[in-house]
N, C-alpha and C positions, 0 to 999 in steps of 0.2 A: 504494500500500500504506500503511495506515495505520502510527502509531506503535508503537500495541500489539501489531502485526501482528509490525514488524520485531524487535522486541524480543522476543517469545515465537515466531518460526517462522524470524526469519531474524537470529539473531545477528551481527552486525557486527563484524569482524576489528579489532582494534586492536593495538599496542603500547604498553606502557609504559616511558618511555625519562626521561630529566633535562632539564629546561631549568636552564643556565648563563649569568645574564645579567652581564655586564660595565659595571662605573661611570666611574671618573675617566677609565681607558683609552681612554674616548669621546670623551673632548675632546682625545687627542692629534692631532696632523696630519700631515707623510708619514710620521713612522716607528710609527706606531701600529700599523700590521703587526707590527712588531717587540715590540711588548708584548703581541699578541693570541697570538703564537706562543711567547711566553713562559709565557704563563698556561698555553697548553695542555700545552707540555712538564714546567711543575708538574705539571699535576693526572696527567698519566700517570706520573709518578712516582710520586706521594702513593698512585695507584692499581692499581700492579704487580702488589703482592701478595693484591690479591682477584682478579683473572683479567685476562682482557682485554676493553678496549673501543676502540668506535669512536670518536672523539669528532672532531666537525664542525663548523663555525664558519659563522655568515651573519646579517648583523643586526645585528652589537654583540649578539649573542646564542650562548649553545657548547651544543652536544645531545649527551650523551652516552649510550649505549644500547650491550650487549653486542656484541662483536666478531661479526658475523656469520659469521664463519668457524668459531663456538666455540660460538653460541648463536643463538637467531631467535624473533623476536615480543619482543622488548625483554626488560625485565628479568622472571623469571620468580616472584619473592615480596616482599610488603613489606620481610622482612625483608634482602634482598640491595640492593634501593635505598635504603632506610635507610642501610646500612652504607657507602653509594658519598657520599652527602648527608652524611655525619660529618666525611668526607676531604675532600669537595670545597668544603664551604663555610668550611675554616680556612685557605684558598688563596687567598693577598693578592693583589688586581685584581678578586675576585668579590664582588661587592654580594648576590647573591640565589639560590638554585637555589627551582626548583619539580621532582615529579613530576608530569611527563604525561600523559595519554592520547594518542596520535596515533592518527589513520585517516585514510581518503580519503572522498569522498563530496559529495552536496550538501545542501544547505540540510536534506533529509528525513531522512540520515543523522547530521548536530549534533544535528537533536533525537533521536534513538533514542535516541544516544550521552550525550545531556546526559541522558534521564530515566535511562539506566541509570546514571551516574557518581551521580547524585542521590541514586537509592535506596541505594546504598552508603553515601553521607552520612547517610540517614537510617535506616539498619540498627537502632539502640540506640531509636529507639520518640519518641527527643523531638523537640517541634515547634521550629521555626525557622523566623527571616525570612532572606532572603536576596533578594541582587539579581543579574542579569548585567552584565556588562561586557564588548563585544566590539571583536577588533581586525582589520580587513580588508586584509590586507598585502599578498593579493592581488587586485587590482582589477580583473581579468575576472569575480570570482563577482560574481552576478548581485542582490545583498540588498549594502545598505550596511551600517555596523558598529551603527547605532541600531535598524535593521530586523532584523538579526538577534537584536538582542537582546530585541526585542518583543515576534519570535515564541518565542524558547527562552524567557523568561520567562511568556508567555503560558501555553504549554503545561504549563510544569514548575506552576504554581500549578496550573492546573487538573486536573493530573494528580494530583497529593500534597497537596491543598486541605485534606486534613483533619489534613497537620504543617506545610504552606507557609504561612508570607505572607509577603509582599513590604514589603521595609524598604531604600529607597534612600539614606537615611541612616546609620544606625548596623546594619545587618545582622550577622548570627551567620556568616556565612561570604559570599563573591564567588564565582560561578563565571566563569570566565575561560573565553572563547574565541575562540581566535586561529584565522583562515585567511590560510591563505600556500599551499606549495604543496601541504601535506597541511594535516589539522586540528585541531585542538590542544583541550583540554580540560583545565582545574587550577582547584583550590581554595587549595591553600596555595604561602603566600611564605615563605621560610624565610630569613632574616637571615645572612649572610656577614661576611667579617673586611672587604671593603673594600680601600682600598691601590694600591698598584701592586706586581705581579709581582715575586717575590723573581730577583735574578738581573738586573735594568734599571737598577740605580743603585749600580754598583760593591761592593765589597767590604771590610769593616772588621773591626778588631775587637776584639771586647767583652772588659772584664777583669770578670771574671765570681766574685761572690762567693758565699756559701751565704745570703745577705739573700733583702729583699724586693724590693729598687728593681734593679739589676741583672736580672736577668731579664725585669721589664719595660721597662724599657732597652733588650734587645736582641729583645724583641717590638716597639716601637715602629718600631724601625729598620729591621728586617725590613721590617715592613708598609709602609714608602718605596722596596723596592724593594733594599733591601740585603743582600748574602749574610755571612753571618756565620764567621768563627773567634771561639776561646772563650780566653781564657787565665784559670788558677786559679792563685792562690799559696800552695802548699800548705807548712807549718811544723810536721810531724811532728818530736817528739811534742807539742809544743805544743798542736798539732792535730790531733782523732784520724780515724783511717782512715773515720770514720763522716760527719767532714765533709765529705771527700772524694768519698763517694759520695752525700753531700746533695747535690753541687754537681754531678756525672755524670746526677742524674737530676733536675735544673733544666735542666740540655743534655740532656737527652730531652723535653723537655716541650715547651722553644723548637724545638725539629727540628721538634715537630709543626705549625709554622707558617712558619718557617724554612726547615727542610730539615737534610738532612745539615750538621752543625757536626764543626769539625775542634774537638778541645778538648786543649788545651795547658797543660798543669801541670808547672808552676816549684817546683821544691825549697828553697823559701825561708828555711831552717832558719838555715842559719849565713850568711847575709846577714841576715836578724833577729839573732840575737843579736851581728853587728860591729856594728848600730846601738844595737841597746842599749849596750854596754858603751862607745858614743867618740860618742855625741849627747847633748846636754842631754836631760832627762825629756821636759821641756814643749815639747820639737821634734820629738818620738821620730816623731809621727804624721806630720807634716807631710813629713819626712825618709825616711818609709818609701813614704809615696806618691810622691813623687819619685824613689826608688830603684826602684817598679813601673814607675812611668810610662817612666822610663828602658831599662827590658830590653822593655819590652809595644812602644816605637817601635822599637828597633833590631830586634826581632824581628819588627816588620810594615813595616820597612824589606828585610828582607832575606827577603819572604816576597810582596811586592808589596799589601800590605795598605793602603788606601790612609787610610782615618782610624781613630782609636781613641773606641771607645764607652764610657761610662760611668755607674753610679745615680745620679749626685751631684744633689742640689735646694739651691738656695742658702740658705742660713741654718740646714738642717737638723740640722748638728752641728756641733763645734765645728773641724772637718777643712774643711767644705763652706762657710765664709764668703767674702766675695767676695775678701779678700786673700788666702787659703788657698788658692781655686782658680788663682788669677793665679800664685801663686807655682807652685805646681804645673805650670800651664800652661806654663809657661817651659822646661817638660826636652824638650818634644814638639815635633819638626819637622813632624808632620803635623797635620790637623784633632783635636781632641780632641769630639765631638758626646755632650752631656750633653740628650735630651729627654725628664727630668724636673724639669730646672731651674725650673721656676716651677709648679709642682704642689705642690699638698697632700699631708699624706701618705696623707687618707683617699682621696684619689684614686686614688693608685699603688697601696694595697691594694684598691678597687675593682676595678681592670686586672688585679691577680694574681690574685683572686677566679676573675674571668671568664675566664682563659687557664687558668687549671687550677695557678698555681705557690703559691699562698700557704699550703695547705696543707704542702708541701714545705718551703718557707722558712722556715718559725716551728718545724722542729725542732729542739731544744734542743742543738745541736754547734756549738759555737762556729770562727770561720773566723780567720784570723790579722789582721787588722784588728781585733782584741778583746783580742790577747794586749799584754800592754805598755803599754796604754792609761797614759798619766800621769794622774794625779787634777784638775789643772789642765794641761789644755794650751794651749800658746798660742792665740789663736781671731781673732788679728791679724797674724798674720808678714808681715814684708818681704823682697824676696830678698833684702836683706842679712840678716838674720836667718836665713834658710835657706843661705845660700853659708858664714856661720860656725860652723852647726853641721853641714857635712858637712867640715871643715877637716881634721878627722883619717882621712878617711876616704883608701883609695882607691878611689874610684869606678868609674874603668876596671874593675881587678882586678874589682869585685863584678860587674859587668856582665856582664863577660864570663862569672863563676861561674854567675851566673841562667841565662843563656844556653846553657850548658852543662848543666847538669840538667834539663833541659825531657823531659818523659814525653810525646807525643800519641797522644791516643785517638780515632777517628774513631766518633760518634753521630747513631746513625741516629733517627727520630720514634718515641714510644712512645706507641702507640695503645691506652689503655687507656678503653675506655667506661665503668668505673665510676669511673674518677679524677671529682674534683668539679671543675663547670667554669659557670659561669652563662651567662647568655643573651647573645647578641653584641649 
C-alpha cells in the first residue's frame, strides 16, 4: 500500500504522550536508581492537580502519557500537554521534554506517520528546510538509523517539494525519529531546569528576605538536589504586613521548583530594637546578622536542618565583605552555603528574570535589613569588634525570644502562566 494510500484510507492509530529525558542523573552509578525515582516522584507531584498519569522510565529517558485507567490514546489536546510541559520541565534532574507521537508499525508506517506529522508543521503555508535524524534503539528493525532517515527524508521532500528543502546544516526544524519498541516521532526540544532531583542532597535552610539574591539562593540550591525551609525576619511595624507577603509569595515562586517550603517567620521587633538601643550604630548590621544567624542555627539544629543558605556575594555591601562574612560565620555550627558569592549582580538578576522572582523582589516594601541601617557602617569588623558590641546584650534571652515567636506557614508552588519568566 502506498503512502498516500495509508494516509487518506487507512489512518494510523497513534498517541501523543511526553518524552522526559534525564542529564547529570546519567552519570550517576549504583545508586542512580535512586535519583531516577526521585525525579519521578517530583514530577507526580508537580502533576497531581491536572489529573492522573502514567509515567515510565527506560533509557535514561521518562514517558509520561495519561493514566490509562482515566484516559487512552495519550494526551487528548495541545492544550493539556502544554500544561503537563510547564510542570515538568521546572523539575531539577530534567535537561529536556519533547511531545511525541508514538505508534507501532514498520519502516511503511514512519513514513505515513512522518508525512502526516509534517503536514501539520507545514499547516501556516511557509516553506522550510528541514533535515531527519534517526535513532534505532531497536536492533531487530530491519533499516539502520542512516537508512531510515534517507528514506523519510527522501519521501517527505518529494512529497511537500513545493514548501521542502533539505538543509543539513542550519534547518528550520529536525524531525526526530526514534525506534525502540514502538515508534516515536518529534520536532521540538524544549529546554528544562537541569540539576539533580530536589529531595537527593539533604535539607537546609534558606533565611529568606523580600530582595533579589535570596531567592535565587534558594533556587540554586534547590536545583543541587536540596529541599528547602524558609525563614523570614519579620519587624512589624517597622515593616509592613505588605513585606511580609512580598516574601510568602517569593516562597510560592521557589515551590515552583523546589517544592512544598515550610516558611518560618521570626517576630523580630523587639530583638531589633535591644540592638539598636545597646550596639554601637556602625555594628548595628553586623550584630543583627549574627543575632539571625544565631536563632536560623539553633532553629535548624532543633529541626534537623542540616546547612543554612544565604544571598550574600562578597564585596557586595558593606555587610557582605570578606571580614563581615567570617565574623558572621562564627555564630553557625553548621554549613552556612552562600552560591552567589562570586557572581555579579547583573547575573543574579539575570537568574531572577528567568525563574519568574524579580518582578516580585523590586516591590517597593522595604524588609528589616533596611531598617537601622547606620550611615557608615563598619565594612571591616573583627570578632573582637563584634564580641564588644554585643557586651551589653543578653544573647541567650534574645535567642531564645526569636525562637519563640516563630509563625510557620506551609507553601505550596504557585503556578501562575502569566507571571513573567524567561527562557531556561
Amino acid at each position: 500500500m502506498s503512502v498516500q494510500s495509508l494516509l487518506t484510507n487507512t489512518p494510523l492509530p497513534k498517541d501523543k504522550i511526553l518524552l522526559v529525558r534525564l542529564g547529570e542523573i546519567t552519570l550517576k552509578g549504583m545508586n542512580r536508581h535512586k535519583f531516577e525515582q526521585q525525579v519521578i516522584r517530583n514530577m507526580k507531584h508537580r502533576l497531581k492537580d491536572l489529573g492522573h498519569f502514567a509515567i515510565s522510565q527506560s533509557h535514561s529517558r521518562i514517558w509520561v502519557e495519561p493514566d490509562p485507567a482515566s484516559a487512552s490514546g495519550g494526551f487528548s489536546t495541545d492544550s493539556q500537554i502544554e500544561h503537563v510541559i510547564d510542570r515538568v520541565k521546572d523539575v531539577f534532574g530534567v535537561v529536556s521534554v519533547s511531545p511525541v507521537w508514538r505508534f507501532a508499525g514498520g519502516i511503511e508506517a514512519i513514513e505515513a506517520m512522518a508525512c502526516e506529522f509534517v503536514s501539520q508543521l507545514l499547516s501556516d503555508g511557509r516553506k522550510q528546510s528541514f533535515k531527519v535524524e534517526s535513532r534505532r534503539g531497536l536492533k531487530s528493525f530491519p533499516y539502520q538509523s542512516p537508512e531510515i532517515s534517507g528514506r523519510v527524508g527522501g519521501l517527505l521532500a518529494e512529497t511537500f517539494s513545493s514548501q521542502l528543502t533539505v538543509n543539513v546544516k542550519e534547518p528550520d526544524f529536525i524531525l526526530y525519529v526514534e525506534v525502540r519498541e514502538h515508534n516515536y516521532l518529534y520536532s521540538s526540544i524544549i529546554k528544562a531546569q537541569r540539576g539533580l532531583p530536589v529531595g537527593t542532597s539533604g535539607h537546609g535552610l534558606l533565611l529568606l528576605s523580600g530582595g533579589i539574591d535570596s531567592p535565587v539562593a534558594g533556587y540554586l540550591m534547590a536545583s543541587r538536589g536540596m529541599m528547602l525551609d524558609a525563614m523570614y525576619f519579620h519587624a512589624y511595624p517597622f515593616t509592613s504586613d505588605q513585606a511580609r507577603e512580598k516574601v510568602v509569595d517569593l516562597a510560592r515562586l521557589i515551590a515552583r521548583y523546589a517544592g512544598r517550603i515550610r516558611l518560618h517567620v521570626v517576630n523580630f521587633t523587639d530583638i531589633q530594637i535591644t540592638l539598636r538601643d545597646f550596639c554601637p550604630p556602625e555594628m548595628m548590621t553586623i550584630v543583627m546578622r549574627r543575632m539571625m544567624m544565631r536563632i536560623a542555627d539553633r532553629f535548624a539544629e532543633s529541626n534537623h536542618l542540616k546547612a543554612l543558605i544565604t544571598g550574600e556575594s562578597l564585596g557586595q555591601v558593606a555587610s557582605q565583605t570578606l571580614e563581615a562574612l567570617v565574623t558572621t560565620d562564627q555564630i553557625s555550627t553548621r554549613p552556612v552555603f552562600r552560591p552567589l558569592i562570586g557572581l555579579d549582580k547583573d547575573d543574579t538578576v539575570a537568574i531572577a528574570r528567568r525563574i519568574g522572582t524579580f518582578e516580585t523582589s523590586i516591590l517597593p516594601f522595604e524588609d528589616c535589613c533596611t531598617v537601622f541601617v547606620a550611615k557608615h557602617p563598619k565594612t571591616h569588623p573583627s570578632l573582637t569588634d563584634a564580641v564588644d558590641a554585643e557586651k551589653e546584650l543578653d544573647i541567650d534571652a534574645l535567642v531564645t525570644l526569636g525562637l519563640g515567636a516563630i509563625e510557620t506557614e506551609v507553601i505550596t508552588p504557585r503556578y501562575d502562566e502569566s507571571a513573567p519568566r524567561g527562557d531556561v
